[in-house]
N, C-alpha and C positions, 0 to 999 in steps of 0.2 A: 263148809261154806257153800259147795255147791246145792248141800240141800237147802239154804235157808237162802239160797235166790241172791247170794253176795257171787253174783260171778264174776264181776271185774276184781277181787279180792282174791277171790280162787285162783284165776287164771293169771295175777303176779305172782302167787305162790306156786301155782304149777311151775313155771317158768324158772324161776328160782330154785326150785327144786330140779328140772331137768337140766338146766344150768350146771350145778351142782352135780349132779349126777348122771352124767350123758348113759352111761352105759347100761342105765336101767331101765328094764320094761315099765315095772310099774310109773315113774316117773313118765314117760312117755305115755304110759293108757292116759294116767291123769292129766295128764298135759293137754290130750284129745279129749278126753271130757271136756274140760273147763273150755277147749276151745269149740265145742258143740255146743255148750249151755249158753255161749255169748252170740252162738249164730254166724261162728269162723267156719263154715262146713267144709271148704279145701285143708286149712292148717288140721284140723280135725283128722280128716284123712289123711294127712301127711304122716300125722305124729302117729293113728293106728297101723300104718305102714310100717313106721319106726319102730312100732311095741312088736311088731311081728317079727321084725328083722333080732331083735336081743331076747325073741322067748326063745328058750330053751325045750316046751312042751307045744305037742299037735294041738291038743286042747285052743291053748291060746290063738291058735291060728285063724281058726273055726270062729272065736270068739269073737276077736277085731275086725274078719272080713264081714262078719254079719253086721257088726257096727258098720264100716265104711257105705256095705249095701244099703243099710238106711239114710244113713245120710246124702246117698247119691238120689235115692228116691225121694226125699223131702224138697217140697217147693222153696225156692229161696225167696226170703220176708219180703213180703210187698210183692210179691210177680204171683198174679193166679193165672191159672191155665185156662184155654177157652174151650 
């Protein structure tokens, strides 16, 4: 769904799914997608936090804080820099 630009659809189903499944990384990365793709950049980072806290692998660690680093870097919609 996220690829075909339905992110209000995504991100009730992420939701439903972490809902569902609190204990899971995966559920929780996708949770933070979908709340990226909507332009949620804190619940984003919240939930990459989340996926870090239930990886079991260094890998993923690596993986989500370079996620949360861009989203801290990306300008929020509608504010430009001077």
């Amino acid at each position: 769904m996220l690829a075909t630009g339905k992110t209000a659809d995504a991100l009730e189903l992420a939701k439903t799914l972490a809902d569902d499944a609190p204990k899971s990384e995966g559920a929780a990365a996708l949770l933070a997608r979908a709340h990226r793709a909507s332009g949620h950049r804190i619940e984003a980072a919240q939930n990459y936090a989340r996926a870090i806290e239930l990886s079991e692998t260094p890998r993923a660690f690596l993986i989500y804080t370079d996620a949360i680093r861009e989203i801290s870097a990306l300008e929020p919609r509608g504010v430009k820099q001077p």
